[in-house]
C-alpha positions as CSV (number, residue, x, y, z in Angstrom):
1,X,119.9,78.2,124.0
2,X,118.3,81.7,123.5
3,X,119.4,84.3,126.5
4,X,115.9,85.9,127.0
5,X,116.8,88.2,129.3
6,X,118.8,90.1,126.1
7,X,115.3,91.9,126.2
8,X,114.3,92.7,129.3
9,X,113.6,96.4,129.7
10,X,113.7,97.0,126.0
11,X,111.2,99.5,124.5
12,X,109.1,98.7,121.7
13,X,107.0,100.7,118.8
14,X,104.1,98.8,116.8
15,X,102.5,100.1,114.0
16,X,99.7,98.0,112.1
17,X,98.0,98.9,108.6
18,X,95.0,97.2,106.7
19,X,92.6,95.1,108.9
20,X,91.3,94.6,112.1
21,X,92.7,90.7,111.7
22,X,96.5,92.8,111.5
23,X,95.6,94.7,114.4
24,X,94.7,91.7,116.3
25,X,98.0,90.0,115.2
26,X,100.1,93.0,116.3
27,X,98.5,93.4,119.5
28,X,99.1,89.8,120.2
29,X,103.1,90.5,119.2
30,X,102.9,92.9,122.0
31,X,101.6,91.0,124.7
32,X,104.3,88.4,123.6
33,X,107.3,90.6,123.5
34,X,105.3,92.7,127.0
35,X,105.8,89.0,128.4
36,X,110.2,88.7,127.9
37,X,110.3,92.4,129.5
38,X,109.7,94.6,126.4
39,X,108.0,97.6,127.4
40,X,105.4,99.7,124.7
41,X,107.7,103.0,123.7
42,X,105.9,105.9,125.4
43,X,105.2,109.2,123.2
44,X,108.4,110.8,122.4
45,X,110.5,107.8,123.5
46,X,112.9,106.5,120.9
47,X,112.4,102.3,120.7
48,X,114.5,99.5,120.5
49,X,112.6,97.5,118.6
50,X,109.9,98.5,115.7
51,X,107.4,96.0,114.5
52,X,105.3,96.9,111.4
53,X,102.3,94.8,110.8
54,X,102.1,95.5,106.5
55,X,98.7,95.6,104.5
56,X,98.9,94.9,100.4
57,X,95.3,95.7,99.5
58,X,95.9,98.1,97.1
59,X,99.3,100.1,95.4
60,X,97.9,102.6,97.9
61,X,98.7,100.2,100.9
62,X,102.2,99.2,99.8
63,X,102.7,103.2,99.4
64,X,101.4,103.5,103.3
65,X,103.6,100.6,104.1
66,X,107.1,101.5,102.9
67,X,106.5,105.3,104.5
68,X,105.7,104.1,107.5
69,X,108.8,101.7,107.6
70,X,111.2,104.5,106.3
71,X,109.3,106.9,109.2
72,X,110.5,104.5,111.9
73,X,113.8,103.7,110.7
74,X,114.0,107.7,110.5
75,X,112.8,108.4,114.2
76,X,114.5,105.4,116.3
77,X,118.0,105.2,114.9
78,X,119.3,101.9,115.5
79,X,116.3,100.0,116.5
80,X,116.0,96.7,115.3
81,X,113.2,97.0,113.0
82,X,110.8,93.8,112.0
83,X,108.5,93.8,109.1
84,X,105.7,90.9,108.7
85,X,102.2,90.9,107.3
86,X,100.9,90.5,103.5
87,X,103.0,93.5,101.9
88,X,106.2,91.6,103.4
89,X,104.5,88.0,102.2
90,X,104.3,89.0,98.8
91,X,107.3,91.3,98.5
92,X,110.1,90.0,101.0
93,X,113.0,90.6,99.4
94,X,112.2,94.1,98.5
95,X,111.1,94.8,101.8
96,X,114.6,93.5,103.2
97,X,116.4,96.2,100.5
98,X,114.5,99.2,102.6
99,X,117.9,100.6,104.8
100,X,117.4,99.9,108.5
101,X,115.1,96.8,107.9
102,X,116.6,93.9,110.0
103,X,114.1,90.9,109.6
104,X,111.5,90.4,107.2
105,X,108.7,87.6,108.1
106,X,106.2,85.9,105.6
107,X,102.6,84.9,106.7
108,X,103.9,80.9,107.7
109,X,107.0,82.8,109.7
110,X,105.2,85.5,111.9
111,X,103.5,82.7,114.2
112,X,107.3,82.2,115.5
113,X,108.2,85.9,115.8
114,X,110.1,85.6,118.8
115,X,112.2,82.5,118.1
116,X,113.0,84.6,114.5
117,X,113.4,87.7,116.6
118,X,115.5,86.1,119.5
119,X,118.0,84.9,116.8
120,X,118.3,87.7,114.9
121,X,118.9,89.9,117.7
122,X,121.6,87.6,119.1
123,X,123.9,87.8,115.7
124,X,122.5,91.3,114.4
125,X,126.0,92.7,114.5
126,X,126.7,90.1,111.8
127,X,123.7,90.3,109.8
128,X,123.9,94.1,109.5
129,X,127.1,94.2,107.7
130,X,126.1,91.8,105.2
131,X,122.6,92.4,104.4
132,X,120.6,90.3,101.7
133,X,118.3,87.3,102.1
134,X,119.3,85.9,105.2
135,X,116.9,88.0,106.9
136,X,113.8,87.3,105.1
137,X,112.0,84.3,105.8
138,X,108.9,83.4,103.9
139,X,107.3,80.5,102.2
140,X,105.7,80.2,98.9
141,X,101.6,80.9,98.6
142,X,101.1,76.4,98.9
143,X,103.5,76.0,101.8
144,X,101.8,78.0,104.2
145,X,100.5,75.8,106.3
146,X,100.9,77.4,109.9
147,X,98.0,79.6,112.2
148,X,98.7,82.1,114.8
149,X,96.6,82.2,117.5
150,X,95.3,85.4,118.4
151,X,93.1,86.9,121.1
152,X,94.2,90.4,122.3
153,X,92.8,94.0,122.9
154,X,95.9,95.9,122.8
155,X,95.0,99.4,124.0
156,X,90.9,98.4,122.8
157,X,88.3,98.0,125.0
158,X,87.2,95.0,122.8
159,X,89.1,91.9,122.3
160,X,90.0,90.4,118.6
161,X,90.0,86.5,118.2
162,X,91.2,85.3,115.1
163,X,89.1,82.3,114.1
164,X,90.1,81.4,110.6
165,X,93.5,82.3,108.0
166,X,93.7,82.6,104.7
167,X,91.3,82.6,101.6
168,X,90.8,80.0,98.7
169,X,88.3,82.2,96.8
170,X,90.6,83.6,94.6
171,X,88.5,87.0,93.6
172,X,90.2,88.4,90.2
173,X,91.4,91.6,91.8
174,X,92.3,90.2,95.0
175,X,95.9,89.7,96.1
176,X,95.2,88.2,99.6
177,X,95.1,84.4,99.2
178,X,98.9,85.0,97.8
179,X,99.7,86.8,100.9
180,X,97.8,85.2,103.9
181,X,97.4,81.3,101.8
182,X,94.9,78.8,102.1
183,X,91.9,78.6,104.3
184,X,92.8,77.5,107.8
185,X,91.4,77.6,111.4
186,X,92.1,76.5,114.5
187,X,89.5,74.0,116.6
188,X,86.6,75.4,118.2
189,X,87.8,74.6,121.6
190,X,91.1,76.1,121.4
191,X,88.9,79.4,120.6
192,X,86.4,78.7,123.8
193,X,89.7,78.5,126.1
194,X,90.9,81.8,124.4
195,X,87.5,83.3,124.7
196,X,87.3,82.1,128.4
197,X,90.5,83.6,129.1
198,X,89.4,87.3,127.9
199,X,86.9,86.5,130.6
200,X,88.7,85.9,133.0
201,X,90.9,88.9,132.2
202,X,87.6,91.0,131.9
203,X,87.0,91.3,128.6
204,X,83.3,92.1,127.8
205,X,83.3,92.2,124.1
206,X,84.6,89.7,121.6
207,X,85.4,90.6,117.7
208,X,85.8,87.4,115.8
209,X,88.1,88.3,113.1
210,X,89.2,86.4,109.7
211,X,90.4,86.5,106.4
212,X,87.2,84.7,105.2
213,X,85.6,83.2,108.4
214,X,82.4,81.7,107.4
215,X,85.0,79.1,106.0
216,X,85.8,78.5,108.9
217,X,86.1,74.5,109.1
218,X,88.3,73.8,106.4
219,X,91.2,72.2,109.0
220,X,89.1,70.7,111.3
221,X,86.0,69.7,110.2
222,X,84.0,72.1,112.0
223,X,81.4,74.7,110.6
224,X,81.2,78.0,111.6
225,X,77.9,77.9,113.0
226,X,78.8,75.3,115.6
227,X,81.7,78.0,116.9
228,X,79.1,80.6,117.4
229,X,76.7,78.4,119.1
230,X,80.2,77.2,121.5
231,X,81.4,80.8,122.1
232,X,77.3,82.0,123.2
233,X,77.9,80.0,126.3
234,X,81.1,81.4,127.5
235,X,80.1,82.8,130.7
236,X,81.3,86.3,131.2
237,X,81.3,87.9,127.7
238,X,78.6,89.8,127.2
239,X,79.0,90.7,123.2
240,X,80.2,89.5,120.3
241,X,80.6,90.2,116.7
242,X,81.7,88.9,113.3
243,X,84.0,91.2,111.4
244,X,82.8,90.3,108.0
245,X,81.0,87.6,106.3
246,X,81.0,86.1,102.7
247,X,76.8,86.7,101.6
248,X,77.0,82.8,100.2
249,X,78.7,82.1,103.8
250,X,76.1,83.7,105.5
251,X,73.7,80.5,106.0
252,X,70.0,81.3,107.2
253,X,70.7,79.2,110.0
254,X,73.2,81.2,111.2
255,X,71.0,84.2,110.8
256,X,68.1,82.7,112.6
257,X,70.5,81.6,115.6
258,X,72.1,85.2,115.6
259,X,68.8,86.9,115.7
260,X,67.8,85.2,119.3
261,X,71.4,84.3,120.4
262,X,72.8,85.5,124.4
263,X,75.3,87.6,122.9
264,X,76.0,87.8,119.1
265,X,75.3,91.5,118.5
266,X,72.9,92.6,115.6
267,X,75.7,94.3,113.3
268,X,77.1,92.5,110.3
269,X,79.3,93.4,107.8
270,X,79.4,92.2,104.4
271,X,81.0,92.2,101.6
272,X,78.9,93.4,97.9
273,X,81.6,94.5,96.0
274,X,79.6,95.3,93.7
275,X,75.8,95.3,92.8
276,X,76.2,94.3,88.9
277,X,75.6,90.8,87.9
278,X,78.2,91.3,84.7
279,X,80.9,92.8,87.2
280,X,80.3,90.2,89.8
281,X,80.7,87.4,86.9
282,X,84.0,89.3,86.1
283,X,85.4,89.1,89.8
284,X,84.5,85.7,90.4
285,X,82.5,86.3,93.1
286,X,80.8,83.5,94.5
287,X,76.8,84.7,94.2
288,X,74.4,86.9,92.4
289,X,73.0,90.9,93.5
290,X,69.8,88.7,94.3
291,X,71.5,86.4,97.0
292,X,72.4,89.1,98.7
293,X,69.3,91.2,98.4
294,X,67.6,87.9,100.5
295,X,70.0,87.6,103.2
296,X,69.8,91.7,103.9
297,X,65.6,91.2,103.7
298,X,66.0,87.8,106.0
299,X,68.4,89.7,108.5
300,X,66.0,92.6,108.5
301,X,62.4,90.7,108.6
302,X,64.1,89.2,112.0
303,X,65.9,92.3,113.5
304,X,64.7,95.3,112.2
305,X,67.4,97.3,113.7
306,X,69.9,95.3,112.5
307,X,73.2,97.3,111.5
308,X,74.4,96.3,108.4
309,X,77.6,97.6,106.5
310,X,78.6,96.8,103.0
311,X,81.9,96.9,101.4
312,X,81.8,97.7,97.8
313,X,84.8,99.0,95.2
314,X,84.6,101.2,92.5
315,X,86.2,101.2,89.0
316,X,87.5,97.9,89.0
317,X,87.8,96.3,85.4
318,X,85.1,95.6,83.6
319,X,83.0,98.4,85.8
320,X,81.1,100.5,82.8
321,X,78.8,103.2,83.4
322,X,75.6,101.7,83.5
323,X,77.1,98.8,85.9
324,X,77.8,101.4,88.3
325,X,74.6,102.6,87.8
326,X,73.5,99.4,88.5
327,X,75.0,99.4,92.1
328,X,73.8,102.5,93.2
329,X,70.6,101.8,92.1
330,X,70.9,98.3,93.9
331,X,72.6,99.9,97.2
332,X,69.7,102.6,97.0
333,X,67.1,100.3,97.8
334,X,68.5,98.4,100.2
335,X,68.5,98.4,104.0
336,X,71.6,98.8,104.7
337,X,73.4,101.1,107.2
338,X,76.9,101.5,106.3
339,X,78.9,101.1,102.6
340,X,82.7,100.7,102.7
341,X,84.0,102.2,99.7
342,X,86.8,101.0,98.2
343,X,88.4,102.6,94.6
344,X,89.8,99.6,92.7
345,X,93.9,99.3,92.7
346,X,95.3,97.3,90.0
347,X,97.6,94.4,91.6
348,X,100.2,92.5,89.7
349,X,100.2,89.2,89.5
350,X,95.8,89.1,89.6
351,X,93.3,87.9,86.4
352,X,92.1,91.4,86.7
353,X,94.7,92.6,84.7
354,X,92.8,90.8,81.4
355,X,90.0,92.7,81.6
356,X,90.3,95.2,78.6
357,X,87.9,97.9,80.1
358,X,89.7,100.0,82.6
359,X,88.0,103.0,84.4
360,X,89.7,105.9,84.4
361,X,90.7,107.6,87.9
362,X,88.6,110.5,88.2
363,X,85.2,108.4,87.3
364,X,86.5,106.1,90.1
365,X,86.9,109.2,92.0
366,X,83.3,110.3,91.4
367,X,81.8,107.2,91.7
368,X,83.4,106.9,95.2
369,X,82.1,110.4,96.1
370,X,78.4,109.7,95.3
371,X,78.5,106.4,97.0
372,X,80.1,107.7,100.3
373,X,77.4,110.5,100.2
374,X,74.6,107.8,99.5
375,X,76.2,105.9,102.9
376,X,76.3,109.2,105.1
377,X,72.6,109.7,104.1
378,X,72.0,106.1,104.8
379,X,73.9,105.9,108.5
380,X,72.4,109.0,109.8
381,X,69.1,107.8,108.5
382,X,69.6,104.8,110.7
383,X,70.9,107.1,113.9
384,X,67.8,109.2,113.7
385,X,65.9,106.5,114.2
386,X,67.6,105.9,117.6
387,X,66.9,109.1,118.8
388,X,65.1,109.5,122.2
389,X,65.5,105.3,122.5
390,X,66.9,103.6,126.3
391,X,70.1,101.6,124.7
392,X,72.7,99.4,126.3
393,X,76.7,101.0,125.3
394,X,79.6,99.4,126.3
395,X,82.1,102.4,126.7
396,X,86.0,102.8,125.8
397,X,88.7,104.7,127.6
398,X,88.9,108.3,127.2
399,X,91.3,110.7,127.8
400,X,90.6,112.6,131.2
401,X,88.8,116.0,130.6
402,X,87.5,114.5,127.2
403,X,84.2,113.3,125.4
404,X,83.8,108.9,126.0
405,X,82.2,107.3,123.4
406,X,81.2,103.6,123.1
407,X,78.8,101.8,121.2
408,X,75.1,100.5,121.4
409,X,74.4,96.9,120.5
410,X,73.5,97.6,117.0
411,X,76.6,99.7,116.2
412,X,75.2,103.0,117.1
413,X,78.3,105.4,118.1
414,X,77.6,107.0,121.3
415,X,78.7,110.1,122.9
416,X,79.3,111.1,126.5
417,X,80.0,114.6,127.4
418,X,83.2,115.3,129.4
419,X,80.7,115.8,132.3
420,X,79.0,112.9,132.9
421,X,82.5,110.3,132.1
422,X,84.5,108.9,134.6
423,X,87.3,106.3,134.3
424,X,85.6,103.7,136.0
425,X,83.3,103.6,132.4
426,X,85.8,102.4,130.7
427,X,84.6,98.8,129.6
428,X,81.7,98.9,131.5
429,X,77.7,98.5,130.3
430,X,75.8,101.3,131.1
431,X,72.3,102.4,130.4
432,X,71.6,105.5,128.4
433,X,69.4,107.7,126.7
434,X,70.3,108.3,123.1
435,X,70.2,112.1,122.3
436,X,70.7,114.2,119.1
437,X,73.6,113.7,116.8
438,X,77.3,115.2,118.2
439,X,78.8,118.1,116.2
440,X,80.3,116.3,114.0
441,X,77.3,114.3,113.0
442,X,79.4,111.1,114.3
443,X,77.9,109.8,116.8
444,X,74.7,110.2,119.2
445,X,75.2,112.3,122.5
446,X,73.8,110.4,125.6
447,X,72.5,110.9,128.8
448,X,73.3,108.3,131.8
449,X,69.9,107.0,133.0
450,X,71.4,103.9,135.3
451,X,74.9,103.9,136.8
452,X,75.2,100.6,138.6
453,X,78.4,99.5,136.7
454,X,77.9,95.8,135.4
């Protein structure tokens, strides 16, 4: 029998890398831990316990990671320090060898963090004199089997809901289906009583988040767009939106619903990757440049004002001149709002690595810098367009004496001056009039023209 009460009036630090699906996790870790009497470390307070959420995206990632471990270890001597997420999936054991690390959980292990935590606390005096494998627990890539439920804000005005784990696409340069394992998902109602409790709590905006979740369905039968449809009728949340979603996932059904739907937000995110046929081919990607170029045109022919960002790499394998030529000239002439640019990182272990052409890293430099400037030009494009418009923004906390910002329903970043905020914004829906562009070209500043709170 676990004492419980070995925790109460601990202090914790958290500290999440890679994607809003981590941040999701980690903030439902906190509310876990908040619930046996752990406390969030304050600024300046040392912690008993330090939970790293671990990204492996790129080498870049697993750099971030391993500083950020070593930084807490370094700043809260003798905490107990956890380490879970893909980096710690896919490199446990070496992980575990980092001094001060106490428990290392795989992606099948973190949905029982605190009966893993509980008993590792309870015989750490053992377990830190003879360190080694004992504290690592992980399963191999076809073993894990288990979801953890997710639905948390953290410090966020918006709630995350995990809908869907795990990928079983299998892209050549992609290291996540080894780290986070096969598609899985829970039911769709499970997700309506989560959804219904961020109601309740007063959560106005949803974020469904995923590895791949227009795969969502591959546990229980289910398809994705008969979640959306469920979660529309959820009294009390007012928006939501999809993190990202595949371009052969994103049916025109789902489009058609979304465009007249109570509450699914015009803003999507998808992934390009890239906008060469031969380089798309060579990633085992699961469409063509022109299946994509018909879902942007369908999305826009319906909502015109429709945000839409793009994640794309550069320099992967295979990548020659004229195929990045061929996805700026592709990205050019699109109407998209946003690109996500990504340089290419060489994982080990990925069919990637048998592509003979290899880019070297300042074109992948270059070719980042003239797609980032072809995104600016595109986003502020899109802003301008907003200028003088009456828009609906759902504002975030701000620090007293300072700027609030929030967003419109199409993903427009919006300003308020220190002014015109007040702490009683803070997740509330107000009515504004979007002005000119901030200094920092960021977001649009905003006038109040209604403030009955809703």
């Amino acid at each position: 029998m676990i004492d419980f009460s070995a925790f109460q009036g601990k202090r914790a630090k958290y500290f999440t890398l890679g994607c809003k699906l981590n941040f999701s996790e980690t903030s439902t870790f906190g509310k876990m831990l908040s619930e046996l009497g752990v406390q969030t470390a304050k600024k300046g307070e040392q912690a008993d316990i330090c939970l790293i959420n671990t990204c492996s995206v790129t080498e870049v990632a697993d750099h971030k990671c391993r500083q950020a471990i070593h930084r807490l270890v370094r700043e809260n001597p003798g905490a107990f320090v956890v380490v879970t997420g893909c980096y710690a999936q896919l490199e446990p054991v070496r992980v575990s060898e980092i001094d001060g690390v106490d428990l290392v959980l795989g992606s099948n292990e973190k949905a029982n963090l605190i009966q893993f935590l509980s008993e590792a606390w309870m015989s750490r005096g053992e377990k830190l004199e003879v360190r080694g494998e004992r504290n690592v627990f992980y399963q191999k890539t076809k073993d894990i089997k288990t979801f953890a439920p997710s639905c948390s804000r953290g410090n966020r005005t918006r709630y995350f809901l995990k809908v869907q784990d795990g990928c079983d696409y299998f892209c050549t340069y992609c290291t996540i289906p080894y780290a986070r394992g096969f598609s899985r998902n829970p039911t769709i109602a499970s997700l309506v009583e989560q959804a219904e409790e961020a109601a309740r709590e007063g959560g106005k905006e949803i974020v469904l988040t995923g590895v791949n979740i227009g795969d969502f369905g591959k546990t229980t039968g289910e398809r994705f767009i008969d979640l959306v449809k469920a979660l529309d009728e959820v009294e009390g949340i007012q928006r939501y939106r999809i993190s990202s979603l595949e371009p052969d996932l994103l049916s025109d059904e789902l489009i058609d619903y979304c465009a007249r739907s109570r509450a699914f937000m015009p803003h999507y995110h998808i992934p390009l990757q890239s906008g060469s046929d031969t380089v798309l081919k060579l990633m085992h990607r699961h469409y063509d440049r022109q299946l994509f170029a018909d879902k942007i045109l369908r999305i826009k022919d319906l909502v015109p004002d429709a945000f839409i960002g793009v994640d794309v790499m550069v320099g992967c394998r295979g990548e020659t001149p004229e195929c990045f030529e061929e996805t700026y000239d592709f990205l050019n002439g699109l109407d998209v709002t946003q690109l996500h640019v990504f340089p290419y990182s060489e994982r080990p272990g990925t069919s990637a690595l048998g592509i003979p052409y290899v880019v070297a890293d300042k074109d992948k430099r270059e070719r980042s810098h003239r797609l980032l400037e072809l995104s600016d030009q595109k986003t502020h494009a899109f802003y301008e367009r907003h200028i003088g418009q009456k828009a609906e923004v759902l504002f975030e906390k701000a620090t007293r004496g300072r700027a609030m910002h929030g967003f419109t329903k199409n993903y427009v970043r919006v300003e308020l001056s220190p002014d015109d905020a007040k702490t009683e914004f803070d997740n509330q829906l107000m009515t504004v009039r979007l002005g000119v562009f901030n200094h920092d070209r960021t977001a649009l500043k905003a006038k109040l023209i209604d403030n009955s709170l809703t």
